[in-house]
N, C-alpha and C positions, 0 to 999 in steps of 0.2 A: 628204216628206209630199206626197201629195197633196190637191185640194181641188178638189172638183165639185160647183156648185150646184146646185141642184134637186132634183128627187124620184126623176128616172130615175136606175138603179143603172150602173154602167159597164160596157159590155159585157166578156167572158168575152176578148176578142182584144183588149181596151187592154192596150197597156205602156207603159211610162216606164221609160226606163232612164237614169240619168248612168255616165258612163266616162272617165277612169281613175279608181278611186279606192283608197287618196287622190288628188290632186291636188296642184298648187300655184298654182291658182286657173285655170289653162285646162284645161277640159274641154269635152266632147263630150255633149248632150242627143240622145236618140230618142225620139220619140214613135210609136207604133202605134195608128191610130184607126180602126175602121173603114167610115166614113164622114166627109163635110167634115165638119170645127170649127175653130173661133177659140179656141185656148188665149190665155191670159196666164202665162208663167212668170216667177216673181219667187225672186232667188236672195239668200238670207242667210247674214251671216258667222255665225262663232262664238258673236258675243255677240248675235245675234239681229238686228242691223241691219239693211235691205234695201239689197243692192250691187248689183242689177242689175234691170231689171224690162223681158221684150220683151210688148209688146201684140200683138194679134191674130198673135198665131203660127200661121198657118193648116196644118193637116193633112187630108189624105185618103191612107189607107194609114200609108205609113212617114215620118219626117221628121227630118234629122237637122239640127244647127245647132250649130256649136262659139261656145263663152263666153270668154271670156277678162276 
């Protein structure tokens, strides 16, 4: 899921992609934005817990960042 605060709608060229999936807990996030932002991505297990959370994840363009 994603979650974007505010009023403005997301532009047409955002992606968010994770890969491989399944997984077995290390994957690969992309984000496509197309201009700067400071994302925050927060990853949760199964039962809903938060297992990871990066602040100011900065993107302009493409960005990719492997999780483990």
């Amino acid at each position: 899921m994603i979650v974007m605060p505010g009023i403005q709608p997301l532009p047409s060229s955002a992606k968010f992609v994770v890969y491989p999936v399944p997984n077995d807990g290390q994957f690969t996030i992309s984000i496509t934005y197309p201009t700067l932002e400071n994302f925050t991505i927060k990853v949760y297990n199964n039962l809903g817990m938060m297992v990871s959370e990066i602040r100011n994840f900065e993107v302009n363009g493409t960005t990719e960042r492997s999780i483990d």
